[in-house]
Structure formats: C-alpha cells, structure tokens
C-alpha positions in Angstrom: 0.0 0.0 0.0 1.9 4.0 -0.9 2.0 5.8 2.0 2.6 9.4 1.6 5.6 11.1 0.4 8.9 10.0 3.1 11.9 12.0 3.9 14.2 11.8 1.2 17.3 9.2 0.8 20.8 10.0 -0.8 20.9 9.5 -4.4 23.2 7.1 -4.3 20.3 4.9 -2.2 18.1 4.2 -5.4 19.3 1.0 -7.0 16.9 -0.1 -9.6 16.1 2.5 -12.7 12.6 2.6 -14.2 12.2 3.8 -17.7 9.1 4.7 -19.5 8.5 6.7 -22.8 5.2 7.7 -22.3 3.1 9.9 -19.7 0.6 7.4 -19.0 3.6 4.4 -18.5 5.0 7.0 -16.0 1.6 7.2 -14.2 1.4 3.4 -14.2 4.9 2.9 -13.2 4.2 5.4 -10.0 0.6 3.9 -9.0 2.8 0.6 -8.5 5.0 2.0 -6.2 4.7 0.7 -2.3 5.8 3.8 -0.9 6.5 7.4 -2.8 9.7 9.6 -1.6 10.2 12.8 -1.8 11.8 14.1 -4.8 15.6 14.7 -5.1 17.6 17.6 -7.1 19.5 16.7 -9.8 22.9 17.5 -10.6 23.8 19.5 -13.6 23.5 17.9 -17.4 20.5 15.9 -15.9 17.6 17.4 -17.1 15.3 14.3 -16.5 12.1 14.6 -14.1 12.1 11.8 -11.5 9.4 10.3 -9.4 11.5 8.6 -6.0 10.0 5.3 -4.3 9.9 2.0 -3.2 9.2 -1.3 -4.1 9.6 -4.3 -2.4 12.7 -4.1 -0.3 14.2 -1.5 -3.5 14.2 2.0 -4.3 13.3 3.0 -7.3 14.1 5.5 -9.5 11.2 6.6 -12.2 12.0 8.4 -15.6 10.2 9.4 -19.0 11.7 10.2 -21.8 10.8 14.2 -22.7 7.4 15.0 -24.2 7.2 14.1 -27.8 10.8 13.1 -28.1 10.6 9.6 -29.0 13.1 6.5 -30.0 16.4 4.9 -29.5 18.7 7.8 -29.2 16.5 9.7 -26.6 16.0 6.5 -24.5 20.0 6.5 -24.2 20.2 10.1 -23.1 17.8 9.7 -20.2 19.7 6.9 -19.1 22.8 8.5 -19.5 22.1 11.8 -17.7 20.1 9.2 -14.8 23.5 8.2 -14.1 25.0 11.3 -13.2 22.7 12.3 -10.2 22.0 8.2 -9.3 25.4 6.6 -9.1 24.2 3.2 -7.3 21.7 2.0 -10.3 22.4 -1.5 -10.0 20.3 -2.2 -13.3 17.3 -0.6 -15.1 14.0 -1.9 -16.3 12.4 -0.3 -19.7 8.5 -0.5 -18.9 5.5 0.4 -21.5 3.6 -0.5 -24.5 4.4 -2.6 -27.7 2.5 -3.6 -30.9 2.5 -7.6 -30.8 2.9 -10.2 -33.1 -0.2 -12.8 -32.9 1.3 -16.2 -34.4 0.2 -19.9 -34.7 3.0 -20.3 -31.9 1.9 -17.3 -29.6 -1.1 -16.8 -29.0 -0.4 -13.0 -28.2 -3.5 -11.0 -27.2 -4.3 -7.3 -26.2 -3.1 -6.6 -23.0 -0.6 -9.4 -22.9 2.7 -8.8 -21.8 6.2 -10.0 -23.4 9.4 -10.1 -21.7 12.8 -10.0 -23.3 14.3 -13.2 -23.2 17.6 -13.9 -24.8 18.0 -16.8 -27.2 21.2 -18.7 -28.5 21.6 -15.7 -31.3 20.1 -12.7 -29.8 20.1 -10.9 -26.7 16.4 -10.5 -26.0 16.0 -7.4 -28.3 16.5 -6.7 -31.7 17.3 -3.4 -33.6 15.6 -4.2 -36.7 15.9 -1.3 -39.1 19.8 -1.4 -38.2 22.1 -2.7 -40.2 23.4 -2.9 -43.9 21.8 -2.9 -47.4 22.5 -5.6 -49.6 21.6 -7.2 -52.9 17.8 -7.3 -53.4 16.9 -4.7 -51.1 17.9 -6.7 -48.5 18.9 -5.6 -45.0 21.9 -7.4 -43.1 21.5 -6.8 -39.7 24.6 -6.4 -38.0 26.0 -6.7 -34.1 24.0 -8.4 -31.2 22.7 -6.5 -28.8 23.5 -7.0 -24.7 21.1 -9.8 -22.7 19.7 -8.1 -19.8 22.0 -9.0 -16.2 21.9 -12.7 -14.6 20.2 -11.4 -11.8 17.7 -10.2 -13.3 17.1 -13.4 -15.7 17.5 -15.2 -12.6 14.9 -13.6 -11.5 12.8 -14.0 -14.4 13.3 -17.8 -14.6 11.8 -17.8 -10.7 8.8 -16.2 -11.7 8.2 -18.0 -14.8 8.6 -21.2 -11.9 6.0 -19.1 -9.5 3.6 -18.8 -12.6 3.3 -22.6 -13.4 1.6 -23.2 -9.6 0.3 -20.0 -8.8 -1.6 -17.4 -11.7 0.5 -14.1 -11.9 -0.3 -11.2 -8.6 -0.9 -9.1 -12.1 -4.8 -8.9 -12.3 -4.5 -8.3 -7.8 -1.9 -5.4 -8.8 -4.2 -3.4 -11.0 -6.9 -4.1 -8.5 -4.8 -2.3 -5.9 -4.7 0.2 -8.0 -7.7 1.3 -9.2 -8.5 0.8 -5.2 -6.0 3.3 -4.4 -6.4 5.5 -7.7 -10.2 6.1 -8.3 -9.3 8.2 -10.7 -7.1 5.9 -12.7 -9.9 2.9 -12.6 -11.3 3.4 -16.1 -8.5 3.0 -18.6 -6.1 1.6 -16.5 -7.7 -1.5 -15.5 -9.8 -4.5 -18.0 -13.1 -3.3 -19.5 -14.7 -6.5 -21.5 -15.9 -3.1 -23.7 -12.8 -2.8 -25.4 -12.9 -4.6 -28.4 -9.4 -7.0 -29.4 -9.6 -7.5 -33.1 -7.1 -8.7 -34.5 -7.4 -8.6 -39.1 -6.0 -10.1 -41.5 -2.0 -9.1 -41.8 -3.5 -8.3 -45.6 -6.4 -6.2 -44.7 -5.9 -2.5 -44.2 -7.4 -0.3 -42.3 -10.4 1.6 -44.1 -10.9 5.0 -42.6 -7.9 6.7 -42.0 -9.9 9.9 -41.1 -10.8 7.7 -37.5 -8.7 5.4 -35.3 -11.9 3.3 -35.0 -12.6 0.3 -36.8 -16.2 0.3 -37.1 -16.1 1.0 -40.9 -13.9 -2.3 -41.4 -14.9 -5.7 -42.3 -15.6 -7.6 -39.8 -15.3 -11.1 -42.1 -11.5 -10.0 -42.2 -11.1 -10.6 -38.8 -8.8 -13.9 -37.4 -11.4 -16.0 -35.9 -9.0 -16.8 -32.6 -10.6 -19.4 -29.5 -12.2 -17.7 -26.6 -10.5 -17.6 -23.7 -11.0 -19.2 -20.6 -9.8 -16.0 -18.3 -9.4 -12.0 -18.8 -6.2 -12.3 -17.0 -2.7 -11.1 -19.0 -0.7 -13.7 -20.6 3.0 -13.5 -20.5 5.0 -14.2 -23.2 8.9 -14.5 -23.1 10.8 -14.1 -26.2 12.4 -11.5 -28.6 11.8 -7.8 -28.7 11.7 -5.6 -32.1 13.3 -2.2 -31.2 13.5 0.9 -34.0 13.1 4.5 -34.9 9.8 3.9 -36.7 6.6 2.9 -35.8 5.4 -0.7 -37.1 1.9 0.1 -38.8 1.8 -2.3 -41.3 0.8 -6.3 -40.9 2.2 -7.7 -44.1 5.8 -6.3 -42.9 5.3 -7.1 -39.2 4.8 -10.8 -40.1 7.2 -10.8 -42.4 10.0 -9.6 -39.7 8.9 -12.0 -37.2 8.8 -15.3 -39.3 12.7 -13.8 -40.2 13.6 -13.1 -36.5 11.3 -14.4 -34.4 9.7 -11.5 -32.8 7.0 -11.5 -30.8 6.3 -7.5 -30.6 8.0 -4.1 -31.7 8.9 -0.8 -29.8 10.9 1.8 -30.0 13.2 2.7 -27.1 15.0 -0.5 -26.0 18.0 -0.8 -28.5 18.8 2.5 -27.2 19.6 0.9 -23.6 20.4 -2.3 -23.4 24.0 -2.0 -25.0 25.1 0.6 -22.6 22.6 0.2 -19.5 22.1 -3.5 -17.8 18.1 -3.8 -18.4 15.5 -5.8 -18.5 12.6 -4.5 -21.2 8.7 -5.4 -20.2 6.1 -4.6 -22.7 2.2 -4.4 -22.6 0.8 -5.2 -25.7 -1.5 -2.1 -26.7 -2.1 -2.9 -30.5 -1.1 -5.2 -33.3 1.3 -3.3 -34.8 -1.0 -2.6 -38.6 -2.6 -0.3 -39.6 -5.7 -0.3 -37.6 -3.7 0.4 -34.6 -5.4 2.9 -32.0 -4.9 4.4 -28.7 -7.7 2.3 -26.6 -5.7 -0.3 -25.2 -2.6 1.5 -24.0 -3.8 2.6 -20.2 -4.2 -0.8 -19.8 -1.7 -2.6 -21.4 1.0 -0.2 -19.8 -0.7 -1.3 -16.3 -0.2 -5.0 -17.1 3.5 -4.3 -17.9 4.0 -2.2 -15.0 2.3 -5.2 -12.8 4.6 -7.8 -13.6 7.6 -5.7 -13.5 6.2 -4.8 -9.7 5.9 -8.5 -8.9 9.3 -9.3 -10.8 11.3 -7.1 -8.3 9.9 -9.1 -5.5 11.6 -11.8 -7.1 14.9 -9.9 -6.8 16.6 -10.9 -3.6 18.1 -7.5 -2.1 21.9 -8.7 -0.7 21.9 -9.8 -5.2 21.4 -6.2 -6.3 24.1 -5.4 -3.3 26.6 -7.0 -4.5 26.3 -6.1 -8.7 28.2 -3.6 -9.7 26.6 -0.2 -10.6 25.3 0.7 -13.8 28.6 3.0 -14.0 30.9 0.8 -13.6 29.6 -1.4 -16.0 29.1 1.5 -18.7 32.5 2.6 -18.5 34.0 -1.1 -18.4 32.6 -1.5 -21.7 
C-alpha cells in the first residue's frame, strides 16, 4: 500500500532505474509503487524529471523520456544523464507498451505482456531497421545487442517457476490500484468493452480519417478461441526495437517469421548495450494499420504489474553485490 511522500534518501540509495517513454507508462509505473519519496535535485547535465520510491525491499528510480521526443537515441540520453545524479543503479528496467505479433506459436492478445528473453543468437532485443543494405533490397543486420544482467534473468526464470503453480499477482496489482487511484480505474484497468480485433496481416485499415474500426470488415477478422480468463498472458521471447513505428501487418509478419519477434517498440536498443536492463512490454495494439490508442492505459498497467511482482523476485543482498550501472558502462 503507498503511504505518503517520506523523507528523502541519498541519491546514491536508489538501486533499480525505471524507464518509460510515455506519460501514462510513468503514471502506471508510479501507481505501483509501495511507498513514494520525496523528490531529489539533480545535478547539472540531468535534465530528467524523477518520481522517488519504493518497491519491495528497493528504491526506485522513475523516468520518462521528454514530451514528444521519442526513439532509440533519446532512451539513451535519459539513461545517461540518470546516471550522473544516481550513481548506485544497479540495473534498469524499460517498462511500456508494444505492438504484438499474434502467431500460430503465440497466441499473443491485447493486454498481454512480453518479456525479453535472450535466445542462442540474440540478446532479448532486436534493432531491426539497423544494419546494412544488400543485394535485393535486403537488409543485413549487424551486431548483437547485450542480454539483460543474470540477476535479473534469474529472477525472471523464478517467476516464470511461480507462474506454473500460482496465476500471476498481475490482475491483484491493478486491483490495488484502481482501489488506491479512483481516478485511474477506467483506462487503466480491464473493460470487457474494449474490443481485441485482430485482421488479416493483408487487410488494411479503411478509414484513415478515424482510429476506430467500425467501418472495417468484420469477415476480415482472425477467428481466434475464446479464452478461458481476462487475465494477461505473459509471453517470453524477442523484442523488435527501431526508430519507426510498425503500422503495417504484411511487414510485421514478415519480420517476425525472419527473426522471431513477438512485438515491436521503440526505445529498448537505445539501452540495453550501454545500460544492464530488462525490457517489459504491454501489448496495446497489433502493430497494422488499424492500430489505436484504446488499449494502452491498460496494457502499460499490465506491464507495470509484472515488473512490480518481478522485483519481489529480486533478492536485495543480489542487487548489493552487482556492480553499478557506472561501472559497467565505462568497463565497456
């Protein structure tokens, strides 16, 4: 339960970095929060806005990247200018929303939530528009990006143990939420009134004068089973990061039978090769053209839930004993 605002702690008492690229990720991210500090000055060449608090046995650090400002590049400055006035981040977690990638293998709905998870060739996420152009329009991607810390897929590995007995604390989370946040009650928590339609990869969007898609045809919708429970799915696999948005079906599918991709954003390859991270997406649309704005309250809740119940998988003495995010930046 948040209490009210505490006496501050040092800066260099905040361990764990939360990152979110959008307003209401930030407002999710501090709703989850067990306790709320009071805010700390920065030092100067950090222009980020913080919220302070706790979760778990940890104190967190909250930042968004500036209004408007999107992608990669501006991901890595917040991160970088975080560490000048928080020396003891330990390691970050990048929070939010993500188009997802519906498959015969994943069975990837709205408000779902996908994890990066490394594989034997990738590290969890890939920067897909990066690489090199060759014959037949082709693009070689080059370089692997950094897996997220061992602690932290440690962790991950616990929960995903937790989750095979127990059904994820996710659903309870949001509860608590809305309990303790009338106000946020409802678009941040599950309304059956929200429609998830997921078309054809082929079939466009009609209208492009409205986000809606009551103009579109409804016979070019996947006919998908009906499931059991409301509750968020979590999916563990490979992350799609760029500098553009993915609006189009034929090219989303197309990427993720190459790569294996379960959704696409736009911030994480700007982290994880210079900040130890973890990235945790809600899934808000299916990255096509008939993508809209109604599901991403929610879906940024469900991603802020489970990163709330992963750090109470993370044993405090572990992130003790890890070497800062400094020290690791400049060892590389």
């Amino acid at each position: 339960m948040a209490t009210e605002p505490t006496p501050s702690l040092k800066p260099h008492d905040y361990t764990v970095a939360w990152i979110c690229a959008l307003p209401n990720e930030m407002a999710a991210a501090e709703a989850m929060l067990d306790e709320r500090h009071t805010a700390l000055p920065t030092i100067p060449g950090d222009d980020n806005t913080y919220v302070t608090g706790r979760v778990g046995l940890h104190n967190v650090i909250i930042a968004c990247l500036p209004a408007g400002v999107y992608g990669t590049t501006s991901a890595a400055n917040v991160a970088s200018q975080m560490r000048l006035t928080f020396k003891g981040i330990r390691f970050g977690l990048m929070v939010g929303i993500a188009g997802g990638v519906p498959s015969a293998d994943h069975d990837i709905r709205l408000g779902d939530v996908v994890v990066g998870k490394p594989t034997r060739d990738f590290g969890g996420v890939i920067q897909y528009d990066f690489g090199k152009a060759v014959s037949g329009g082709h693009l070689e991607r080059t370089g692997v990006l950094n897996k997220p810390p061992t602690m932290l897929l440690t962790a991950v590995t616990a929960l995903q143990s937790a989750h095979i007995a127990n059904k994820s604390r996710i659903p309870d989370l949001i509860a608590d939420l809305a309990e303790r946040h009338p106000q946020m009650r409802e678009k941040f928590t599950y309304d059956s009134r929200r429609e998830d339609l997921l078309f054809e990869a082929q079939y466009d969007h009609t209208d492009r004068e409205t986000t809606t898609c009551d103009g579109c045809d409804r016979q070019r919708l996947v006919t998908r089973a009906q499931r059991d429970r409301n509750d968020p799915i979590i999916h563990y696999g490979l992350i799609a990061s760029g500098n553009q948005v993915m609006k189009d079906g034929r090219t989303r599918d197309q990427l993720a039978r190459e790569l294996g991709i379960l959704c696409f954003e736009m911030e994480a390859a700007g982290l994880v090769d210079t900040f130890p991270c973890l990235v945790i997406r809600g899934i808000c649309d299916y990255a096509d053209s008939h993508k809209n704005k109604q599901w991403q309250e929610y879906a940024a809740a469900t991603a802020a839930g489970y990163a709330k119940e992963l750090l109470y998988m993370v044993h405090a003495v572990q992130v003790a004993d890890t070497p800062t995010a400094l020290l690791v930046k400049d060892s590389t």
